[in-house]
C-alpha positions in Angstrom: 2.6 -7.4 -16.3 5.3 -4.5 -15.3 8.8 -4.6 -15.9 9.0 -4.5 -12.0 6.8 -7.4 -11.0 8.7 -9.5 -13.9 11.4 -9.3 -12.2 9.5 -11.2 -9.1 9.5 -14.7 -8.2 6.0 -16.2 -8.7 5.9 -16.8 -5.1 7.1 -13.3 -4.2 4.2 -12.0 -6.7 1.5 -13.9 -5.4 2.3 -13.5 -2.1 2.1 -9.7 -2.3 -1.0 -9.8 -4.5 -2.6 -11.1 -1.8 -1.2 -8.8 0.9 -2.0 -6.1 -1.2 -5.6 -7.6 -1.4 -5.7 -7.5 2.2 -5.1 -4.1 3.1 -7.1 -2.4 0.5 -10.3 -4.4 1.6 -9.4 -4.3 5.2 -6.9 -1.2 6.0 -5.4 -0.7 9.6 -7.0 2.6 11.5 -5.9 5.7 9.9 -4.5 4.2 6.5 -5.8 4.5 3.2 -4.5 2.5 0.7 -4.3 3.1 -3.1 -3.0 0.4 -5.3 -2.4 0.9 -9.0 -4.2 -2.2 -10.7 -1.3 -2.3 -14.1 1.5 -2.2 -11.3 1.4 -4.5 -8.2 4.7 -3.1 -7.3 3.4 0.4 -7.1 1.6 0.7 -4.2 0.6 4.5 -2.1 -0.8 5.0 1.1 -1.8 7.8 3.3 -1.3 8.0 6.5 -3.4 9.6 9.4 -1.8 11.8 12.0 -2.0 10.5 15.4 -4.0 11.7 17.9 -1.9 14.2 20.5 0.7 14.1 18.5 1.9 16.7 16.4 1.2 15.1 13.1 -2.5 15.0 13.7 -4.8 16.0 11.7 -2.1 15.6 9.0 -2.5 13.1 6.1 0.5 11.7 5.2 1.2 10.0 1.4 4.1 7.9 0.5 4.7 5.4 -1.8 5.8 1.9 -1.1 
């Protein structure tokens, strides 16, 4: 376990293994996700430019 998830309450960590769980096998339209399996806490995404909007064809990263 990470120094970050340590510092979770069970509940909190199970809570967002599972939501973690969920997006990778099932992501919402136009977001990747890309969890790091040694650090539930570090989780990155990238994010699809909207249609007729300026940002698309754009992928956008971040980390949560």
């Amino acid at each position: 376990m990470t120094p970050n998830a340590e510092n979770l309450p069970p509940q909190t960590l199970r809570l967002l293994c599972r939501e973690v769980s969920l997006l990778s096998s099932d992501p919402p339209d136009g977001i990747k996700v890309f969890p790091n399996d040694e650090d539930v806490t570090d989780l990155q995404v990238a994010l699809e430019g909207p249609e007729g909007t300026p940002y698309a064809g754009g992928v956008f990263r971040m980390k949560l």
